[in-house]
C-alpha positions as CSV (number, residue, x, y, z in Angstrom):
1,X,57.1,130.0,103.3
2,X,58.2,126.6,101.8
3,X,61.5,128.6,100.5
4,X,64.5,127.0,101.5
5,X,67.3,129.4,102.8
6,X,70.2,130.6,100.3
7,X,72.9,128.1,101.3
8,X,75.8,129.5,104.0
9,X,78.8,130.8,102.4
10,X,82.0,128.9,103.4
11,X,84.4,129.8,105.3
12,X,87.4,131.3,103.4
13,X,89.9,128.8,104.5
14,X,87.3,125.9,103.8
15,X,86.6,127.0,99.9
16,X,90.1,126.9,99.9
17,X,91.1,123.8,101.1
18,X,87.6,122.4,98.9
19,X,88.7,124.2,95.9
20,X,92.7,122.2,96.6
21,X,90.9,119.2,96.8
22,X,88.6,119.1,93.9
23,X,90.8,121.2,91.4
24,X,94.3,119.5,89.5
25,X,97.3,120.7,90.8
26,X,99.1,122.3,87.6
27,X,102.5,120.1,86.4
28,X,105.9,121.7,87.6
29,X,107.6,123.6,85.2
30,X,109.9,120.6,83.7
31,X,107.8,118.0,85.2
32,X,107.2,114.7,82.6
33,X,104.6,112.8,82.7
34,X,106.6,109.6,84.2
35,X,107.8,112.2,86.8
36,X,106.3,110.7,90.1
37,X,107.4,112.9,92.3
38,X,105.4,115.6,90.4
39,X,102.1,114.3,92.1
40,X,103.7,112.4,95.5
41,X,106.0,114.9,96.8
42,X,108.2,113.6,99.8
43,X,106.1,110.3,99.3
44,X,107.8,108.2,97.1
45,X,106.3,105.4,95.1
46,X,107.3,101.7,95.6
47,X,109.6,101.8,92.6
48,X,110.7,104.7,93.5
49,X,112.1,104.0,96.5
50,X,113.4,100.7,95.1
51,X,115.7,102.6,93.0
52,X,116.7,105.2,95.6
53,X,117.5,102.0,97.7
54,X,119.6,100.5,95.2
55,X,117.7,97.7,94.6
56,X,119.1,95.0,91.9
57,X,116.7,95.9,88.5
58,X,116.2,92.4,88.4
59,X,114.2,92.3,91.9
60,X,112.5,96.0,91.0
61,X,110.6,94.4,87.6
62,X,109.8,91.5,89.9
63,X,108.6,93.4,92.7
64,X,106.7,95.4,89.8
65,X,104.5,93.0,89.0
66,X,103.8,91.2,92.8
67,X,102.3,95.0,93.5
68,X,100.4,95.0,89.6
69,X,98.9,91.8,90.7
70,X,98.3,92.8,94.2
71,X,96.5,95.9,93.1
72,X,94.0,93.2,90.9
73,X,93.3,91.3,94.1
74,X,92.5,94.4,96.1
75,X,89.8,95.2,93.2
76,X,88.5,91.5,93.0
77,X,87.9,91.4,96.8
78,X,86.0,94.7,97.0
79,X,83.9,93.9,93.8
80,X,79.9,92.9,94.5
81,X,79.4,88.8,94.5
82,X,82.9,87.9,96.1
83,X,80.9,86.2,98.9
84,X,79.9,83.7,96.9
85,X,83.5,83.1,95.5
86,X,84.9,82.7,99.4
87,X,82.5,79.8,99.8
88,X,84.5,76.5,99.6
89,X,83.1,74.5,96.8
90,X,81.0,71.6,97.6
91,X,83.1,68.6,97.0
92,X,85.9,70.1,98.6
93,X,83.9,71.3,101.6
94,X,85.6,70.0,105.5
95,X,88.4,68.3,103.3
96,X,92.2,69.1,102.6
97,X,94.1,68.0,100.4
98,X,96.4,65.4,100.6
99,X,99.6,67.8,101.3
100,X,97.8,69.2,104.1
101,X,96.7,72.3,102.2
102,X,92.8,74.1,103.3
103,X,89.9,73.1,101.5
104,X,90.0,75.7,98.4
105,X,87.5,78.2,97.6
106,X,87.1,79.6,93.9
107,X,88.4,83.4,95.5
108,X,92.0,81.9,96.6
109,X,92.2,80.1,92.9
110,X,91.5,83.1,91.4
111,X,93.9,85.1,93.7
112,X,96.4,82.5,92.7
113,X,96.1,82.5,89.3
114,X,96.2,86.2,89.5
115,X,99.4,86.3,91.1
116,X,101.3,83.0,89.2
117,X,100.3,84.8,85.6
118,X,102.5,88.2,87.1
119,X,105.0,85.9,88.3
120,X,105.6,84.6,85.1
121,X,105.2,87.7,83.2
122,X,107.7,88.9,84.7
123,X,110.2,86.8,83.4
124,X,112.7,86.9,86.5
125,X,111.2,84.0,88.5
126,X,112.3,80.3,88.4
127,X,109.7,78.5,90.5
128,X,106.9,79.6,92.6
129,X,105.7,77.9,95.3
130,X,102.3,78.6,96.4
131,X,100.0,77.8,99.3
132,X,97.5,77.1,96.7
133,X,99.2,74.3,95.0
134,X,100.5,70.8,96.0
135,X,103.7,70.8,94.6
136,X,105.8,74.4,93.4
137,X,105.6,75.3,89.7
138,X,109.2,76.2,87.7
139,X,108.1,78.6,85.4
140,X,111.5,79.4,83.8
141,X,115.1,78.3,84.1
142,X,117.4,81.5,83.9
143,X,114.6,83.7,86.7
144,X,116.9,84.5,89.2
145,X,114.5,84.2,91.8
146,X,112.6,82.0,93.7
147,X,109.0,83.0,95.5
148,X,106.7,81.6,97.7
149,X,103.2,82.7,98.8
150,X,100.0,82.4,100.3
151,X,97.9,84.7,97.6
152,X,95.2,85.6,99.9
153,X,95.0,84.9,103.1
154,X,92.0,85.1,105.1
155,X,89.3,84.3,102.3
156,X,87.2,83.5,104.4
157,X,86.4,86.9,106.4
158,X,85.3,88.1,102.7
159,X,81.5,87.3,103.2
160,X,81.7,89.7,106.7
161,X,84.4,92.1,104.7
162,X,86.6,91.2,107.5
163,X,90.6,92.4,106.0
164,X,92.4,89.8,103.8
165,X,95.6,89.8,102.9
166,X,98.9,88.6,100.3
167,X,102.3,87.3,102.0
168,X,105.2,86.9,99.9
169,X,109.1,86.0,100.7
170,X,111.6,86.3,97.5
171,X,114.7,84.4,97.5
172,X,118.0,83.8,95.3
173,X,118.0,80.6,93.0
174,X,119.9,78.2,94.1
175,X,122.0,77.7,91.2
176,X,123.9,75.1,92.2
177,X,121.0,73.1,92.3
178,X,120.8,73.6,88.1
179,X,121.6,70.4,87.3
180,X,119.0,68.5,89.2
181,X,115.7,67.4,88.0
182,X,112.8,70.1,87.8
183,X,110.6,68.6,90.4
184,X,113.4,68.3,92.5
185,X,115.6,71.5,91.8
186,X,111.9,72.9,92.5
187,X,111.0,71.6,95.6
188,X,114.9,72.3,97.6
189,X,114.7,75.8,95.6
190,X,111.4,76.2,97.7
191,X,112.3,74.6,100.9
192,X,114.9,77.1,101.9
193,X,115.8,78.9,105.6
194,X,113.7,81.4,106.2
195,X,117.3,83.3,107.1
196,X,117.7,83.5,103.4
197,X,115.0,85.6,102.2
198,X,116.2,88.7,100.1
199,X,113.0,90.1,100.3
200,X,109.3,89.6,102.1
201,X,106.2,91.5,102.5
202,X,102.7,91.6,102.9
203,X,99.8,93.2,101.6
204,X,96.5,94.1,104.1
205,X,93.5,94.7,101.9
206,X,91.0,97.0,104.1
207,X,89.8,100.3,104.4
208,X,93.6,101.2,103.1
209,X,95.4,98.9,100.5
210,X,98.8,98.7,102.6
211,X,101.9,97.2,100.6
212,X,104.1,96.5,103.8
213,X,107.7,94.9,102.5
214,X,111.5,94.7,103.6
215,X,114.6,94.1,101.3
216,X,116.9,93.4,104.3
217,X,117.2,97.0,105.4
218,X,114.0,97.9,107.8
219,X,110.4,97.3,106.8
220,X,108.4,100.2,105.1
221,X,104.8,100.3,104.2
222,X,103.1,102.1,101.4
223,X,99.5,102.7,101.3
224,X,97.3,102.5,97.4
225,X,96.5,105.9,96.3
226,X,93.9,105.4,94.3
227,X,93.8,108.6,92.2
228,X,97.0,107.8,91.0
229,X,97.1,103.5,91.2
230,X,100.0,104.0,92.8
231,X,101.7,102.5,96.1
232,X,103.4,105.7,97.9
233,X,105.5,105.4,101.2
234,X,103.8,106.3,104.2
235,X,105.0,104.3,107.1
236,X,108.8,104.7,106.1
237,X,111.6,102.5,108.9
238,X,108.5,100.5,110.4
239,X,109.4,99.9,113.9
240,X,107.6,97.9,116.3
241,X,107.2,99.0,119.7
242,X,110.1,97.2,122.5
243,X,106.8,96.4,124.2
244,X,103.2,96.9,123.8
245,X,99.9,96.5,125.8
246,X,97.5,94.1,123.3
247,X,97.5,90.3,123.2
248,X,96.2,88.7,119.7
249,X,94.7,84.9,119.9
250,X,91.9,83.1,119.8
251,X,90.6,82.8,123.7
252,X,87.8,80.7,122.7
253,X,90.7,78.0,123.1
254,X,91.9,78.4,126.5
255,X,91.1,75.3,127.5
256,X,93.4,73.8,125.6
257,X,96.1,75.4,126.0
258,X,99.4,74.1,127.7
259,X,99.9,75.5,131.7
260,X,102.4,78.2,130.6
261,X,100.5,79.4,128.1
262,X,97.2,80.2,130.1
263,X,99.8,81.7,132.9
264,X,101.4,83.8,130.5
265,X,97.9,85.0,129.4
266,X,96.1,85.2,132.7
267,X,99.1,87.2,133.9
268,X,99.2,90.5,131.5
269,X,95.8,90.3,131.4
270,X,95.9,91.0,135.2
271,X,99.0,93.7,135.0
272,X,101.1,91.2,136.7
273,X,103.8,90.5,134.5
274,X,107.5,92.5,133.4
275,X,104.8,95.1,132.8
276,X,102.3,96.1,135.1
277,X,99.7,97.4,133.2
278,X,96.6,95.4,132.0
279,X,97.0,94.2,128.6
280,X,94.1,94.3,126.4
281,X,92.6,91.7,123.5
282,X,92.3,92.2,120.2
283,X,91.5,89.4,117.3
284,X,90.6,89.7,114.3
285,X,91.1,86.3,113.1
286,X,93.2,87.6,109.8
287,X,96.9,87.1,110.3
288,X,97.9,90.1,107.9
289,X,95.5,92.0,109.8
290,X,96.5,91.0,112.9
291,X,99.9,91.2,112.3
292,X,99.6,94.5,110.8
293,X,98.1,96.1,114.1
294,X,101.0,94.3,116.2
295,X,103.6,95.9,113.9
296,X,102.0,99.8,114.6
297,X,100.7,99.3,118.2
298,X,103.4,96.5,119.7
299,X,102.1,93.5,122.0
300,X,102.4,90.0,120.2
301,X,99.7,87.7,118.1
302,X,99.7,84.2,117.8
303,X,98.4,80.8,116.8
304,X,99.9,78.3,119.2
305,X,99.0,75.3,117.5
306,X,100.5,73.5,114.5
307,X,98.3,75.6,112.0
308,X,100.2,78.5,110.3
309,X,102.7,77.3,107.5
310,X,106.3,77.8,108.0
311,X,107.2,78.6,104.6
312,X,104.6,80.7,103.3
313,X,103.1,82.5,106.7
314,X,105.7,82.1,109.2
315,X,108.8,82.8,107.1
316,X,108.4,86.3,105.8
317,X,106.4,87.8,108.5
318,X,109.1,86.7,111.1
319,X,111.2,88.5,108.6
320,X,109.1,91.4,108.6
321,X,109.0,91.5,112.3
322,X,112.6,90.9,113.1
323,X,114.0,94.0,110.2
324,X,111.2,96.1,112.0
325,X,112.7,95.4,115.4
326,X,110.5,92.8,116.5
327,X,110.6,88.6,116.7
328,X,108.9,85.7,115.6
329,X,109.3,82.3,117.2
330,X,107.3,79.1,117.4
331,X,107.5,79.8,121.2
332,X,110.9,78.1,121.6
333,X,112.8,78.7,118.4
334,X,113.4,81.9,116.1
335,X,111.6,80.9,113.1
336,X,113.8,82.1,110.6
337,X,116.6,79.5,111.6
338,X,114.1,76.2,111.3
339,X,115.1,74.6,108.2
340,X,111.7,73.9,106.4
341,X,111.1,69.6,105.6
342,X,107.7,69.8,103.8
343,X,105.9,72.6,101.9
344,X,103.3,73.0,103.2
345,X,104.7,72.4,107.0
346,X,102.4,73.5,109.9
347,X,103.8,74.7,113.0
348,X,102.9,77.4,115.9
349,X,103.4,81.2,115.5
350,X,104.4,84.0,117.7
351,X,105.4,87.5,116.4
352,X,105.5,91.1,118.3
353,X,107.3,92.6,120.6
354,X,110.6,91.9,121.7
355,X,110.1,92.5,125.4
356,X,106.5,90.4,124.8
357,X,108.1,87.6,122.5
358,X,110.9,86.8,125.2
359,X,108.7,87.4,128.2
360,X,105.7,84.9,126.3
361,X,109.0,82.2,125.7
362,X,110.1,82.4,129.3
363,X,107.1,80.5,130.5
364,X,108.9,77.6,128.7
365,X,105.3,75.2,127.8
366,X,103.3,77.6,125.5
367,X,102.9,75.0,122.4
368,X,99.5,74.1,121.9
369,X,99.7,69.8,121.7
370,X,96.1,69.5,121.9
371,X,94.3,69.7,118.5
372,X,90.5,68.8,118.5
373,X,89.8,70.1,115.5
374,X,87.7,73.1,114.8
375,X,85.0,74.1,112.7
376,X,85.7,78.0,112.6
């Protein structure tokens, strides 16, 4: 009587979708093994499409090695323990350092180190400059390219495995600039317009690895598959939405907000602005993350006081958002034409929708001046 039933047969269509699953797909006839259109079909890898796209070899071995280094941080922030390397370290705790950068947490050092050690494998970069660091490191003098970064943003939503994410902006060497000193040579080569990125991109570690980038010619994402370690295409000509229906901030700060900005908010939020339907909140607190989202659902995120870095945050998603269609201003000026002073310059962010960036601008005083200071 204490029999269990004979299991149910599965439905014909079911066995074989679980027999396509869990069995190999033979090799086409001809197929090598390099052949990576053998296992993605219409999805092309990164490199793949790199090639098709015409890219300079040069920037495909560099862009090689961003994602190889990418794909480490993805496994280091899923591994057991990384709570404890997202904590700020003691002595560093509530302090910055003297070029304004966060207090650093052994996760983001490692992160960096990570993605410097590709970089200079690669042999085709000339100085990086990274969020993590005071000054930029030259790494060699014939790399034709220049990079700056911030290697993981958002450490620290690790210990609530909130998303993270890597932002990235490639640019020419500028070799007129040869001649000059390292430091110096290094610090200009770092400090360009944000109008003369060759390349930029993100990566959003979450439930989906998502390698989002742009040479120039539209933004495209590809998502890790993990079977095969490789990036593949899956969100091909990225376009974000003329307008959209979500506001991203942080509302906990209303009250210090400028007059336009709490009208511009109090006014979508009511269906009472260019659009009339209610727009909706949604903050995450991650910019990659955030940023992600406003790129597939429209609507515009922001941090309206001087916080987010020109050079390493601002820059290449506002390039990001601009080749997918989109804009990103410090509420008065397209960020891409601010010419960058400091490295590790601070300044307000606004990226989404077009129809949401320039109705958000129109209300003129949107700047948060007031800057208390916060603990989270």
């Amino acid at each position: 009587s204490n029999r269990r039933p004979p299991p149910r047969p599965l439905h014909p269509a079911l066995a074989r979708r679980r027999r396509s699953v869990l069995l190999p797909k033979p090799p086409r006839a001809g197929a090598g093994a390099g052949d990576g259109m053998a296992t993605h079909g219409a999805h092309p890898t990164l490199l793949e499409h790199m090639g098709r796209a015409g890219a300079p070899a040069d920037l495909a071995v560099l862009v090689a090695h961003i994602q190889a280094a990418c794909k480490r941080i993805a496994a280091l922030v899923a591994s057991p323990g990384n709570a404890d390397l997202s904590r700020a370290k003691p002595a560093a705790a509530g302090a910055a350092s003297a070029a304004g950068r966060d207090a650093p947490k052994p996760l983001d050092e490692l992160s960096n180190e990570i993605i410097l050690s590709s970089l200079q494998s690669s042999g085709k970069v000339a100085v990086v400059a990274s969020e993590e660091n005071d000054l930029p490191v030259w790494m060699c003098d014939d790399g034709p390219y220049v990079v700056v970064t911030d290697p993981l943003d958002g450490s620290r939503n690790i210990e609530v495995s909130i998303p993270t994410g890597t932002i990235f902006g490639i640019y020419d060497r500028l070799v007129e600039l040869d001649q000059l000193p390292v430091e110096e040579k290094a610090q200009l080569n770092s400090l360009q317009s944000g109008s003369r990125l060759v390349a930029a991109g993100y990566v959003l570690y979450s439930s989906a690895t998502i390698f989002c980038i742009s040479f120039g010619a539209g933004t495209h994402g590809f998502t890790l598959d993990r079977s095969t370690g490789e990036f593949v295409l899956t969100h091909p000509s990225m376009q974000i939405p003329p307008r959209g229906q979500i506001y991203s901030v942080n509302d906990a700060r209303y009250f210090d907000w400028p007059e336009g900005l709490k009208k511009y908010i109090d006014t979508i939020r009511q269906g009472k602005g260019q659009h009339p339907k209610k727009y909706s909140a949604r903050y995450v607190c991650s910019l990659v993350a955030d940023f992600h989202r406003t790129i597939i659902y429209g609507g515009v995120a922001m941090n309206p006081r001087d916080h987010l870095r020109l050079v390493y945050e601002a820059n290449p998603l506002s390039f990001l958002a601009e080749q997918a269609g989109g804009r990103g201003s410090d509420g008065k000026t397209r960020i891409l034409s601010i010419q960058p002073v400091k490295l590790h310059q601070r300044l307000p962010l606004f990226l989404g929708s077009m129809e949401d960036m320039l109705e958000l601008e129109s209300y003129g005083d949107v700047q948060q001046k007031v800057n208390p200071g916060y603990d989270v």
